[in-house]
PDB file of N, CA, C, O and CB in Angstrom:
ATOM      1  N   UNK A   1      65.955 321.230 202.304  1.00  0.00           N
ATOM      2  CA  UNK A   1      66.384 321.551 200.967  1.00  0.00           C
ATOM      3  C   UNK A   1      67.577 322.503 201.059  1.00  0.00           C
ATOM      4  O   UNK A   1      67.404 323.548 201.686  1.00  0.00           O
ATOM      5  CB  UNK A   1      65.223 322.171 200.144  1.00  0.00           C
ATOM      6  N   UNK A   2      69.094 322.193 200.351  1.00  0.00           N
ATOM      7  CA  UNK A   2      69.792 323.220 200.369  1.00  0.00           C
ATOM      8  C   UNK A   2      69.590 324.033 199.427  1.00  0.00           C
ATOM      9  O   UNK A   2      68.689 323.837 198.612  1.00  0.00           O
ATOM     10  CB  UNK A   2      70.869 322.983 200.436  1.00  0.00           C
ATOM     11  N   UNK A   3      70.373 325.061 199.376  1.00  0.00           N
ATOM     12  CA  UNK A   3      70.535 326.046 197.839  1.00  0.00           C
ATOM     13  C   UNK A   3      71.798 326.531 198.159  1.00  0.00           C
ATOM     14  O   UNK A   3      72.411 326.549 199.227  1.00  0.00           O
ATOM     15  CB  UNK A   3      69.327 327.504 197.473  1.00  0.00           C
ATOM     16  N   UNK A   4      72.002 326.816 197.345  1.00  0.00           N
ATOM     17  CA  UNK A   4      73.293 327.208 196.201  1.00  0.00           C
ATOM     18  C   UNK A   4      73.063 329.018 196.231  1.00  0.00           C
ATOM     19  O   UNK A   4      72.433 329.858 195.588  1.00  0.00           O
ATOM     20  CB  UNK A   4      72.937 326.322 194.122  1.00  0.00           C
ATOM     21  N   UNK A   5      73.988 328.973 197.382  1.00  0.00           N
ATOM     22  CA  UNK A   5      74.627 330.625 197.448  1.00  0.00           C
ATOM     23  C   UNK A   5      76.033 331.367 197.438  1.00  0.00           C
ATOM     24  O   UNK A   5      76.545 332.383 197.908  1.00  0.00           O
ATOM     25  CB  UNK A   5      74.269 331.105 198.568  1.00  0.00           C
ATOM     26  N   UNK A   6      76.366 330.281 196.636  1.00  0.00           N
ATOM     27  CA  UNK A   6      78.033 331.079 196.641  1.00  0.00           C
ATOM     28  C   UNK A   6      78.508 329.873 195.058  1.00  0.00           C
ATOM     29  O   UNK A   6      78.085 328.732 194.870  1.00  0.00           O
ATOM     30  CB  UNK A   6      79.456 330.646 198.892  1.00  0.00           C
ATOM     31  N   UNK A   7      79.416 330.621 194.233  1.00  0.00           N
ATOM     32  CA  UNK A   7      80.044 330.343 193.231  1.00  0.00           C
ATOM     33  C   UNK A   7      80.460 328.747 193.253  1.00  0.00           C
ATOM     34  O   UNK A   7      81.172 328.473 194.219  1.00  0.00           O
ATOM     35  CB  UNK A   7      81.110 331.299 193.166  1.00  0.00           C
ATOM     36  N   UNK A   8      80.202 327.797 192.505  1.00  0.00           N
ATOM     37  CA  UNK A   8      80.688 326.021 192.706  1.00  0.00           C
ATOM     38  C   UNK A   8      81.834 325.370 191.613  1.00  0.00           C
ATOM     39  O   UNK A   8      82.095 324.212 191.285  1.00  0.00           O
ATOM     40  CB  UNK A   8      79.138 324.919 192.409  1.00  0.00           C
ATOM     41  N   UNK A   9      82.402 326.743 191.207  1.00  0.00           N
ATOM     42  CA  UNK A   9      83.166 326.272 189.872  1.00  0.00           C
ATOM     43  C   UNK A   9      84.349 326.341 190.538  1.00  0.00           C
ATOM     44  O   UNK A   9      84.544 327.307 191.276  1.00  0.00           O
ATOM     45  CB  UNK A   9      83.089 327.183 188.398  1.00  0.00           C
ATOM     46  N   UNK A  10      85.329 325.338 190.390  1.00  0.00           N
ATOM     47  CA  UNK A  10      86.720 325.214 190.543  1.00  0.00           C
ATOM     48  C   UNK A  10      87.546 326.795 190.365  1.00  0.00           C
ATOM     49  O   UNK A  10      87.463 327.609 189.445  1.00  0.00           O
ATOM     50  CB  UNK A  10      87.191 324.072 189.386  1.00  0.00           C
ATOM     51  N   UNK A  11      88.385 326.837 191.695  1.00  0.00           N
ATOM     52  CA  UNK A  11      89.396 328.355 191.542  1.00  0.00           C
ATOM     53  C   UNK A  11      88.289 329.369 191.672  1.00  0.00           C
ATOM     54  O   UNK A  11      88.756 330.506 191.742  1.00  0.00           O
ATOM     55  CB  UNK A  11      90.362 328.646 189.808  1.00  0.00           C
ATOM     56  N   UNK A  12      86.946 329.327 191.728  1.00  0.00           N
ATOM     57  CA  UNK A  12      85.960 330.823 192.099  1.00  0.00           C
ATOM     58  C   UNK A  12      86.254 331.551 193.090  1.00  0.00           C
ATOM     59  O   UNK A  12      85.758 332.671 193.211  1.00  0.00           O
ATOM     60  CB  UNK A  12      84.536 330.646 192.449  1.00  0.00           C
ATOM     61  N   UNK A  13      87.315 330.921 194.178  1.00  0.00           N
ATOM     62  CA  UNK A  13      87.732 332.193 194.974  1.00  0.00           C
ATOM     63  C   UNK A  13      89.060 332.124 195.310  1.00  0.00           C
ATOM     64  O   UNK A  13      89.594 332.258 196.411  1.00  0.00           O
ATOM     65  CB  UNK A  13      86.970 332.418 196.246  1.00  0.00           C
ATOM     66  N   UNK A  14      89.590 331.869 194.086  1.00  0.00           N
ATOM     67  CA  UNK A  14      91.460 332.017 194.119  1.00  0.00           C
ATOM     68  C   UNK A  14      92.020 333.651 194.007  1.00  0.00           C
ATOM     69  O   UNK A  14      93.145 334.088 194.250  1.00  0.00           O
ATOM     70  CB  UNK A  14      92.260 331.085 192.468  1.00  0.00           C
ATOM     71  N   UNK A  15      90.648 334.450 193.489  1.00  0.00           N
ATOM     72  CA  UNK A  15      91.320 335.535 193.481  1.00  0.00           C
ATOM     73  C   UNK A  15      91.683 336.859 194.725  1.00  0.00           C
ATOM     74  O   UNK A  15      90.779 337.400 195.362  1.00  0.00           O
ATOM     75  CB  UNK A  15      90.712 335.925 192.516  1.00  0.00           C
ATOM     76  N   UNK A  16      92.445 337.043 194.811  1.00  0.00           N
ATOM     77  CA  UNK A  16      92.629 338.201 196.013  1.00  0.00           C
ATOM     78  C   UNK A  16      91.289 339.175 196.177  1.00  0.00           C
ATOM     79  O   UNK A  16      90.302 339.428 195.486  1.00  0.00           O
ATOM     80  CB  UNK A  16      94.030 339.288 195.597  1.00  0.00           C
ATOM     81  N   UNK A  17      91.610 339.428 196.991  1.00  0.00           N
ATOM     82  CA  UNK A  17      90.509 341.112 197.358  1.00  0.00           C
ATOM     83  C   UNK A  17      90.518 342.126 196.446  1.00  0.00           C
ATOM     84  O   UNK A  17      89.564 342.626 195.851  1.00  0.00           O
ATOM     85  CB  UNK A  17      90.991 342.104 198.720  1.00  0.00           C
ATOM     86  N   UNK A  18      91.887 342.430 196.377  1.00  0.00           N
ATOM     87  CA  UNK A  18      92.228 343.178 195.213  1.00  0.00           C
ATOM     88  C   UNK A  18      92.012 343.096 194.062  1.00  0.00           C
ATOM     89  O   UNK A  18      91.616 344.025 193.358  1.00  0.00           O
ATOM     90  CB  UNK A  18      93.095 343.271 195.095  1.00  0.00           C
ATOM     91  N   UNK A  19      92.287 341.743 193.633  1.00  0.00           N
ATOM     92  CA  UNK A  19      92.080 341.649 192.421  1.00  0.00           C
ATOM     93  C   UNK A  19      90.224 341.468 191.571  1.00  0.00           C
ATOM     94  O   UNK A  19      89.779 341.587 190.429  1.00  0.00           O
ATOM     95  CB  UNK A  19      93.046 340.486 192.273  1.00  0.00           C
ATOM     96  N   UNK A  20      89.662 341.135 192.924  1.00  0.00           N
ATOM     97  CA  UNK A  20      88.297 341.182 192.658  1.00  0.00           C
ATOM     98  C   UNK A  20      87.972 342.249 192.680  1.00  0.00           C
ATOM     99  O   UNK A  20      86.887 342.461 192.138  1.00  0.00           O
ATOM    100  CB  UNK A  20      87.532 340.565 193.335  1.00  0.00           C
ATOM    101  N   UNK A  21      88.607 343.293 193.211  1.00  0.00           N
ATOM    102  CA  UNK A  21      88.097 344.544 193.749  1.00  0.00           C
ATOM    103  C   UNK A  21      88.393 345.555 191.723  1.00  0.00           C
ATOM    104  O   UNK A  21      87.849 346.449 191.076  1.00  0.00           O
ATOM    105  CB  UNK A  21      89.441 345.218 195.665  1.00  0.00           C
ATOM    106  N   UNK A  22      89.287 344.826 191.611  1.00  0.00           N
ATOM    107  CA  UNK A  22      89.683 345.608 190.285  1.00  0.00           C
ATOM    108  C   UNK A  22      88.738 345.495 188.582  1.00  0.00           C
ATOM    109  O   UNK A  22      88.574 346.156 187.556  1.00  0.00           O
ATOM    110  CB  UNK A  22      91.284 344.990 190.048  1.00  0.00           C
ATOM    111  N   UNK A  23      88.336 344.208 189.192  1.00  0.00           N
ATOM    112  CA  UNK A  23      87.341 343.999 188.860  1.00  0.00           C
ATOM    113  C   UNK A  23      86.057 344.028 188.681  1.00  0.00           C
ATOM    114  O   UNK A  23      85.333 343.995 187.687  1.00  0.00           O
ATOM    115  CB  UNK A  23      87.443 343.718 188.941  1.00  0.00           C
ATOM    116  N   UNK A  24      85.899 344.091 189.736  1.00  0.00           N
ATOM    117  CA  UNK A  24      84.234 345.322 190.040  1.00  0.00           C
ATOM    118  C   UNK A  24      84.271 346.384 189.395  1.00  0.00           C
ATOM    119  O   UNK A  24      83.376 346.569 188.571  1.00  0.00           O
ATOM    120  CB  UNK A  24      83.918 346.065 191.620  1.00  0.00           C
ATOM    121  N   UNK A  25      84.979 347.075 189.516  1.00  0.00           N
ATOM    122  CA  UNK A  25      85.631 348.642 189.319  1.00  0.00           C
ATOM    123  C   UNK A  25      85.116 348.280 187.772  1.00  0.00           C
ATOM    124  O   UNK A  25      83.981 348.462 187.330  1.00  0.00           O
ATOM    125  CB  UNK A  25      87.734 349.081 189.711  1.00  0.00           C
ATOM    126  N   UNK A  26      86.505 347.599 186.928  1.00  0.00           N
ATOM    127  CA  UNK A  26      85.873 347.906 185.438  1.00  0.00           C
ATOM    128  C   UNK A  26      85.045 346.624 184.974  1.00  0.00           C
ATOM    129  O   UNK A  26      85.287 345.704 184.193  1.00  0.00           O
ATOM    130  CB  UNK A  26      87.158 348.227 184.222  1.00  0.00           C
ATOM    131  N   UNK A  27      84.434 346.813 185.436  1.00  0.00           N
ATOM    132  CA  UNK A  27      82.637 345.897 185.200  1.00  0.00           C
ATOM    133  C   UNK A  27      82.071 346.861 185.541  1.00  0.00           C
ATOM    134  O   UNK A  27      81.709 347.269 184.438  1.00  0.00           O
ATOM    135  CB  UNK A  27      81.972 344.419 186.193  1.00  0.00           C
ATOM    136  N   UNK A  28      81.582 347.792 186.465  1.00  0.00           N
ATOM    137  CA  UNK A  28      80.533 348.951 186.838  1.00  0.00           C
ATOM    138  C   UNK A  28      81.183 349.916 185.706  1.00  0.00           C
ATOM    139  O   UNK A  28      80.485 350.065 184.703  1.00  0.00           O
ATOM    140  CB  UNK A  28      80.560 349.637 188.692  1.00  0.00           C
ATOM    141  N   UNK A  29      82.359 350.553 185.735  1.00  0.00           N
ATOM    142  CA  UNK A  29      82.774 351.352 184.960  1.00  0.00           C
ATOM    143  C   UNK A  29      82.298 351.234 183.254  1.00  0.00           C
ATOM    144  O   UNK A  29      82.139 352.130 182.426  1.00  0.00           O
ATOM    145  CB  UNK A  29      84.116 351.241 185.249  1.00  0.00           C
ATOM    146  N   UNK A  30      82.172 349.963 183.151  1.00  0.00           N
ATOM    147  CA  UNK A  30      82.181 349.617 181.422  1.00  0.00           C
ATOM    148  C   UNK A  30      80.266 349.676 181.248  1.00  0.00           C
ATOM    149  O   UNK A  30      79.562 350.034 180.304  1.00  0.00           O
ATOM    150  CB  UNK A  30      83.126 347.458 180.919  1.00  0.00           C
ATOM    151  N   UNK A  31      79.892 349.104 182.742  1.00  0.00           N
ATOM    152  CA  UNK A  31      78.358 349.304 182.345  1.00  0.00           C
ATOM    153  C   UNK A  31      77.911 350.370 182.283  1.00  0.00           C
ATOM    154  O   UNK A  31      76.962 350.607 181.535  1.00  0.00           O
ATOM    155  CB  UNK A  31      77.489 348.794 183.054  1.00  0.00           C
ATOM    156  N   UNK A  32      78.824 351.880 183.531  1.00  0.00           N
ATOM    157  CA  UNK A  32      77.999 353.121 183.193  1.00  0.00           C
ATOM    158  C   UNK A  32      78.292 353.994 181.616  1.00  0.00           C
ATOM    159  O   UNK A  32      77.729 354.971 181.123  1.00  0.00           O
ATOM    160  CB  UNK A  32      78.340 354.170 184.485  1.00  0.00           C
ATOM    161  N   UNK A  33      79.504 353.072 181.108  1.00  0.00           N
ATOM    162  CA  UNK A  33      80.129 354.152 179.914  1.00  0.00           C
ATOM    163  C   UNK A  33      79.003 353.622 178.753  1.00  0.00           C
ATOM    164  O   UNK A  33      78.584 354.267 177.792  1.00  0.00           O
ATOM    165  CB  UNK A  33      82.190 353.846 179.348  1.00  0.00           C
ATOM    166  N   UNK A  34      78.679 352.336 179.130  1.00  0.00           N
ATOM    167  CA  UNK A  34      77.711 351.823 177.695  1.00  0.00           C
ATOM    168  C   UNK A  34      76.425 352.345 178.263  1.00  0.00           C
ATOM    169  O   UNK A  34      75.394 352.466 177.602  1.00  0.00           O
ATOM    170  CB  UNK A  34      77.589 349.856 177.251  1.00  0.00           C
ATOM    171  N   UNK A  35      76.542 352.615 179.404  1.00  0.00           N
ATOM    172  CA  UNK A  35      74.792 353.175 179.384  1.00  0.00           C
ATOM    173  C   UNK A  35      73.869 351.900 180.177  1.00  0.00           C
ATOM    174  O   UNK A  35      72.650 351.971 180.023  1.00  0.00           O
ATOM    175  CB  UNK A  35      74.054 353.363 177.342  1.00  0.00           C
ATOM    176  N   UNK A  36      74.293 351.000 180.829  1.00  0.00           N
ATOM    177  CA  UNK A  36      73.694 350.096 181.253  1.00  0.00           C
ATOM    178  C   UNK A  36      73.706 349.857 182.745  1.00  0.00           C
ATOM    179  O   UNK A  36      73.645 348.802 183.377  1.00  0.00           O
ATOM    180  CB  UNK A  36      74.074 349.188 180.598  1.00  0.00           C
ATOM    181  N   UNK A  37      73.840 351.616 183.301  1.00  0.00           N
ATOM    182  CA  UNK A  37      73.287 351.456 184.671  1.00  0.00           C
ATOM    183  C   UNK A  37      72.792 353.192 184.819  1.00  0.00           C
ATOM    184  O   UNK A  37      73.581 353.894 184.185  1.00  0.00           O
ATOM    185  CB  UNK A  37      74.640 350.774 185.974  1.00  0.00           C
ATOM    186  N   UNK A  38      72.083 353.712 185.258  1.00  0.00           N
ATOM    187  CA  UNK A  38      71.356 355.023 185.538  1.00  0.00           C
ATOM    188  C   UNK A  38      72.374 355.432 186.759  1.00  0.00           C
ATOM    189  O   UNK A  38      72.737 356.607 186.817  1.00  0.00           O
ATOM    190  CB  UNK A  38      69.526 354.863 185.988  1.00  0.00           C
ATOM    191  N   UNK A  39      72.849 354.486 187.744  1.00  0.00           N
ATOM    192  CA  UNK A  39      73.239 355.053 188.845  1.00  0.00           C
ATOM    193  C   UNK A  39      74.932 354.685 189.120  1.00  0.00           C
ATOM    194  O   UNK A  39      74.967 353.758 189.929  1.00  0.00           O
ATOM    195  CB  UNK A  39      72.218 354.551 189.964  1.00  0.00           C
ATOM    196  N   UNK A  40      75.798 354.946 188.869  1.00  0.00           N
ATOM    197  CA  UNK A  40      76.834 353.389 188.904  1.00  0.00           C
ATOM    198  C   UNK A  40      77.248 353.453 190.157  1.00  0.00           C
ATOM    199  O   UNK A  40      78.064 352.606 190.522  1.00  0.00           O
ATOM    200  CB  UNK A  40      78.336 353.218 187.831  1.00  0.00           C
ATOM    201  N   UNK A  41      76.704 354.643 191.265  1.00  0.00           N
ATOM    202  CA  UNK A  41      77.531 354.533 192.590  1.00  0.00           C
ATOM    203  C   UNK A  41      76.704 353.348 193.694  1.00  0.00           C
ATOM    204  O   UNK A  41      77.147 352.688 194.634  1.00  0.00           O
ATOM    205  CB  UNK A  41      77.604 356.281 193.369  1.00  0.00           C
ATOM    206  N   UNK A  42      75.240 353.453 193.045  1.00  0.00           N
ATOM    207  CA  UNK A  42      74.221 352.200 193.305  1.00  0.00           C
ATOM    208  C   UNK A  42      74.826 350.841 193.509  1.00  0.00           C
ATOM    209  O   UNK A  42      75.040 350.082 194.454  1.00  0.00           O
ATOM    210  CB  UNK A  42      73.257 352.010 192.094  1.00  0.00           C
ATOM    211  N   UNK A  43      75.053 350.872 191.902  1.00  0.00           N
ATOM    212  CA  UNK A  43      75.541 349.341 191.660  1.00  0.00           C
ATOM    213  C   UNK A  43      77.093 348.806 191.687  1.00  0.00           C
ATOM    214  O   UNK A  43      77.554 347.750 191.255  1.00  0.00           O
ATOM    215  CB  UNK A  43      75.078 348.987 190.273  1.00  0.00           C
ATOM    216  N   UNK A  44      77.636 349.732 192.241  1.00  0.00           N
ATOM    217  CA  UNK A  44      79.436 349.442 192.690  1.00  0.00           C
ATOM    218  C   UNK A  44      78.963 349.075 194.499  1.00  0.00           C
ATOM    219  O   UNK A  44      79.381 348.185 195.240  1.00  0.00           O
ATOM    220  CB  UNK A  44      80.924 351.497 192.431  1.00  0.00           C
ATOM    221  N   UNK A  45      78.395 349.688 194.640  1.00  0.00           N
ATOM    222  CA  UNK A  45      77.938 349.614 196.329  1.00  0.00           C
ATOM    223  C   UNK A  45      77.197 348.063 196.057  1.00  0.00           C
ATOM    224  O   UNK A  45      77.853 347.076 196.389  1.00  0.00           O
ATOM    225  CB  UNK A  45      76.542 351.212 197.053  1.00  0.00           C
ATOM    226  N   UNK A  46      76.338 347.941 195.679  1.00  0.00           N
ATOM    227  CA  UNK A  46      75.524 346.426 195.602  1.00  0.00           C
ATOM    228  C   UNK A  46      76.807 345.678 195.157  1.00  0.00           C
ATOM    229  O   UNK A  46      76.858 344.564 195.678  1.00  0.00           O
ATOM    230  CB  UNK A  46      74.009 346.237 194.313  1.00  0.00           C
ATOM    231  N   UNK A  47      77.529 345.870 194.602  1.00  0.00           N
ATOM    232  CA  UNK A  47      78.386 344.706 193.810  1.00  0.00           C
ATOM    233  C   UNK A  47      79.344 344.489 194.718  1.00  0.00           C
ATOM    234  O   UNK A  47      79.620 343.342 195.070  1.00  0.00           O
ATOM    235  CB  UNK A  47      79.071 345.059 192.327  1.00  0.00           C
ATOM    236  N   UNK A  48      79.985 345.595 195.221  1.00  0.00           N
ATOM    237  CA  UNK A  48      80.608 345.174 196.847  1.00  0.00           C
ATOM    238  C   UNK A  48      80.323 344.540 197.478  1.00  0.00           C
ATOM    239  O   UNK A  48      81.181 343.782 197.929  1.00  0.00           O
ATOM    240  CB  UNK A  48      80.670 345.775 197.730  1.00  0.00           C
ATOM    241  N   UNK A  49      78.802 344.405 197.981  1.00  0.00           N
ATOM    242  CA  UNK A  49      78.141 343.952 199.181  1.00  0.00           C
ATOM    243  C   UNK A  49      77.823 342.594 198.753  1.00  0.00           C
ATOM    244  O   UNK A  49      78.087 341.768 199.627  1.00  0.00           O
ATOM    245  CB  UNK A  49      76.876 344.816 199.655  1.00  0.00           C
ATOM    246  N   UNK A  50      77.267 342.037 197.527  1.00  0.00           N
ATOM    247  CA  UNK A  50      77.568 340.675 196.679  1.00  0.00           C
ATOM    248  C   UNK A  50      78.611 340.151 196.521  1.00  0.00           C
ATOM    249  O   UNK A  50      78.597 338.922 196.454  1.00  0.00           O
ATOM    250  CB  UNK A  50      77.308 340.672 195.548  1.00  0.00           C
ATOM    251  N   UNK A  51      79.800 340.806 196.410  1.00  0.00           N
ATOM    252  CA  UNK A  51      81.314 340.183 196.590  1.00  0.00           C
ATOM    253  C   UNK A  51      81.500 339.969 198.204  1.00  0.00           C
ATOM    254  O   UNK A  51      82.174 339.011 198.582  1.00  0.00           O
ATOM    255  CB  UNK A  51      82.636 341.348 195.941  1.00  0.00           C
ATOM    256  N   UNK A  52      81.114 340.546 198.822  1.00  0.00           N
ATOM    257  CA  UNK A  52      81.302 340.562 200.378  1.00  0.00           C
ATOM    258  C   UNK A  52      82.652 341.363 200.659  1.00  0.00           C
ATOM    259  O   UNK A  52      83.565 340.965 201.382  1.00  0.00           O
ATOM    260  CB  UNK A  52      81.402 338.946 201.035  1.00  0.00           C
ATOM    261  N   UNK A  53      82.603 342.755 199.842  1.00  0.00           N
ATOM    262  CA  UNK A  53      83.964 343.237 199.955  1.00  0.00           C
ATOM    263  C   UNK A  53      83.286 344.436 200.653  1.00  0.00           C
ATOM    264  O   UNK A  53      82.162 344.778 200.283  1.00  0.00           O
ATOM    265  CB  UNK A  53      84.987 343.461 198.501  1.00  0.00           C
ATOM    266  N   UNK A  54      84.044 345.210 201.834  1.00  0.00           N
ATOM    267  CA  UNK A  54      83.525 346.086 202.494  1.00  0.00           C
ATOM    268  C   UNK A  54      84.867 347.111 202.821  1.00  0.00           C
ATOM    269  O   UNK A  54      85.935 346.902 203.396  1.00  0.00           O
ATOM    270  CB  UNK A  54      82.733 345.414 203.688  1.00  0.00           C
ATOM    271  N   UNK A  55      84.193 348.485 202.073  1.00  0.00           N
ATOM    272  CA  UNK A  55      85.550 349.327 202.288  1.00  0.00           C
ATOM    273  C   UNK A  55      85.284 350.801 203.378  1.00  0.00           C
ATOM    274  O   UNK A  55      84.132 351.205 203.221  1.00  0.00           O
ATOM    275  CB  UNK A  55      86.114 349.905 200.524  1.00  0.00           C
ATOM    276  N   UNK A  56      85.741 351.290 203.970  1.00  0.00           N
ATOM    277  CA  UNK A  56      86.306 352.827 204.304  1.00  0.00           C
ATOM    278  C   UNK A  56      85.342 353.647 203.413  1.00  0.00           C
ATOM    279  O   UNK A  56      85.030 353.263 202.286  1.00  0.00           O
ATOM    280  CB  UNK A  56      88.105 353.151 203.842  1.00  0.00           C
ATOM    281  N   UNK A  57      84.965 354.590 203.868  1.00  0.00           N
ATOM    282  CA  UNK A  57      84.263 355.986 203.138  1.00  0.00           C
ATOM    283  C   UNK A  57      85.469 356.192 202.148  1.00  0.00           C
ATOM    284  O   UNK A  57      85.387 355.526 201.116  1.00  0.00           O
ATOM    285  CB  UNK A  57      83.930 357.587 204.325  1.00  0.00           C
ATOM    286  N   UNK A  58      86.531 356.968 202.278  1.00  0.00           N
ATOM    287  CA  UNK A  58      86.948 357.236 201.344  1.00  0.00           C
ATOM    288  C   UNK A  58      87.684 356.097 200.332  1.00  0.00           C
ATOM    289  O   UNK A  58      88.012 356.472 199.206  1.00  0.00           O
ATOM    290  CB  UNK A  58      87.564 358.158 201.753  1.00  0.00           C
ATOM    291  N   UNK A  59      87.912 354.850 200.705  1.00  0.00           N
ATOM    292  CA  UNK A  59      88.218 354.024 199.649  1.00  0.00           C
ATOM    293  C   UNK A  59      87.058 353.581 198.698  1.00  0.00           C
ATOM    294  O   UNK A  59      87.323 353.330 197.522  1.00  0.00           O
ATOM    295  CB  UNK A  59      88.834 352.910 200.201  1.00  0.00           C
ATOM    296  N   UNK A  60      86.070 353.501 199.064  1.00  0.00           N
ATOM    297  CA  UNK A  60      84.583 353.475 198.160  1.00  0.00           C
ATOM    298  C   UNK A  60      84.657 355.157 197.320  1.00  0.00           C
ATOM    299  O   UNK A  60      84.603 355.198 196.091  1.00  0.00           O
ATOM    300  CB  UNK A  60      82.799 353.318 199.556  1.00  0.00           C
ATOM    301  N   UNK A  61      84.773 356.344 198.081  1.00  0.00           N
ATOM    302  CA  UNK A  61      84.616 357.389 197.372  1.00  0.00           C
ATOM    303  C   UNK A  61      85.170 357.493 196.213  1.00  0.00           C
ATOM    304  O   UNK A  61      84.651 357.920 195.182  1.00  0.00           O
ATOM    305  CB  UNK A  61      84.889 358.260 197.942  1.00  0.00           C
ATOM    306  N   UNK A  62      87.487 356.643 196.559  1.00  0.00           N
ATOM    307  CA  UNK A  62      87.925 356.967 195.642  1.00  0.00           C
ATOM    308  C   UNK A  62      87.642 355.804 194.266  1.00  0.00           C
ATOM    309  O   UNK A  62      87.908 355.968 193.075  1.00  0.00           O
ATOM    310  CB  UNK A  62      89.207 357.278 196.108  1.00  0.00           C
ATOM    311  N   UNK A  63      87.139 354.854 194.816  1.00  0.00           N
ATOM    312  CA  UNK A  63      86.477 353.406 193.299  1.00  0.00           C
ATOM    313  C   UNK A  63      85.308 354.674 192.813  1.00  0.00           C
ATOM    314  O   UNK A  63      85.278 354.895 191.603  1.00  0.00           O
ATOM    315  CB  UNK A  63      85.203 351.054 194.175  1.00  0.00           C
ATOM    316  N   UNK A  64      84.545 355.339 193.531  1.00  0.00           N
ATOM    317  CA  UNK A  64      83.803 355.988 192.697  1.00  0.00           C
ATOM    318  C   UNK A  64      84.095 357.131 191.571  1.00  0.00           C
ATOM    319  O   UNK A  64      83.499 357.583 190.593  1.00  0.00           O
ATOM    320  CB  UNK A  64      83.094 356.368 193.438  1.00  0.00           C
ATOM    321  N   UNK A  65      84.972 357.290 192.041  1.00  0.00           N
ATOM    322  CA  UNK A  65      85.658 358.564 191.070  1.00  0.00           C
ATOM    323  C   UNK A  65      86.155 357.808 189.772  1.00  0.00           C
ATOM    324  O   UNK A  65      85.924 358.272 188.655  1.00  0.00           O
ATOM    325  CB  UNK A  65      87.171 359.459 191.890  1.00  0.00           C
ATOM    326  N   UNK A  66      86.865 356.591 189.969  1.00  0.00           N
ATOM    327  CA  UNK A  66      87.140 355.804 188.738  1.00  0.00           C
ATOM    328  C   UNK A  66      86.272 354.899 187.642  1.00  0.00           C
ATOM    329  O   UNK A  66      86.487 354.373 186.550  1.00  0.00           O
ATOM    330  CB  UNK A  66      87.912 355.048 189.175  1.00  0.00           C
ATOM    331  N   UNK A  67      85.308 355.011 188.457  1.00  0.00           N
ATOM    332  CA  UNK A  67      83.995 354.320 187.914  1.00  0.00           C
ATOM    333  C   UNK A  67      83.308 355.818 187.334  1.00  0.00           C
ATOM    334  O   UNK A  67      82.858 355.688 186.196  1.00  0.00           O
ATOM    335  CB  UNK A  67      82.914 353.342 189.341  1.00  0.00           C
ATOM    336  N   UNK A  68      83.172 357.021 187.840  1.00  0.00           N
ATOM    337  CA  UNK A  68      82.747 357.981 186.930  1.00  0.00           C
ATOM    338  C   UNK A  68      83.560 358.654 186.107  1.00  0.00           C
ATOM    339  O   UNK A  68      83.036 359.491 185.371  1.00  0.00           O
ATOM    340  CB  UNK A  68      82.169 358.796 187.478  1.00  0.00           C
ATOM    341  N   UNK A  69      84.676 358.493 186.061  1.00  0.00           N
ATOM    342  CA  UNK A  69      85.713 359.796 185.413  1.00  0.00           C
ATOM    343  C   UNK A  69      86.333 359.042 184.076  1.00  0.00           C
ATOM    344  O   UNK A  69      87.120 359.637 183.340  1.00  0.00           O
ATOM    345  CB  UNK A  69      87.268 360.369 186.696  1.00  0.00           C
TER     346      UNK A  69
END
C-alpha cells in the first residue's frame, strides 16, 4: 500500500527556500498574534521540520524574534 507524504498539486514545490521560509514566518506569526498557538517558537520549529527547512541557531533565533515582536 502506498501513501501520500508530500504535496500532489501542480507547482507545490516551485517555490524557493526563501520564499517558503517567508512564509512560515507570517503563518506562525499571524497564528501567535490571533492567539492560536500558546508557544510559537514550538510551532515555527515543527513547521520547519515539516517543510524540511533546516537553519543555524541564530537564523532560527532571528525568524523567532519576528514571529514574536
Amino acid at each position: 500500500m502506498s501513501t501520500q507524504d508530500s504535496p500532489i498539486e501542480a507547482g507545490h514545490d516551485d517555490a524557493s527556500d526563501e520564499a517558503r521560509l517567508i512564509g512560515l514566518v507570517q503563518q506562525v506569526r499571524a497564528d501567535h498574534l490571533l492567539g492560536g498557538t500558546t508557544d510559537p517558537v514550538l510551532m515555527l520549529r515543527t513547521r520547519l521540520r515539516d517543510a524540511g527547512i533546516e537553519l543555524d541557531d541564530s537564523h532560527f533565533d532571528a525568524l523567532v524574534a519576528q514571529v514574536t515582536n
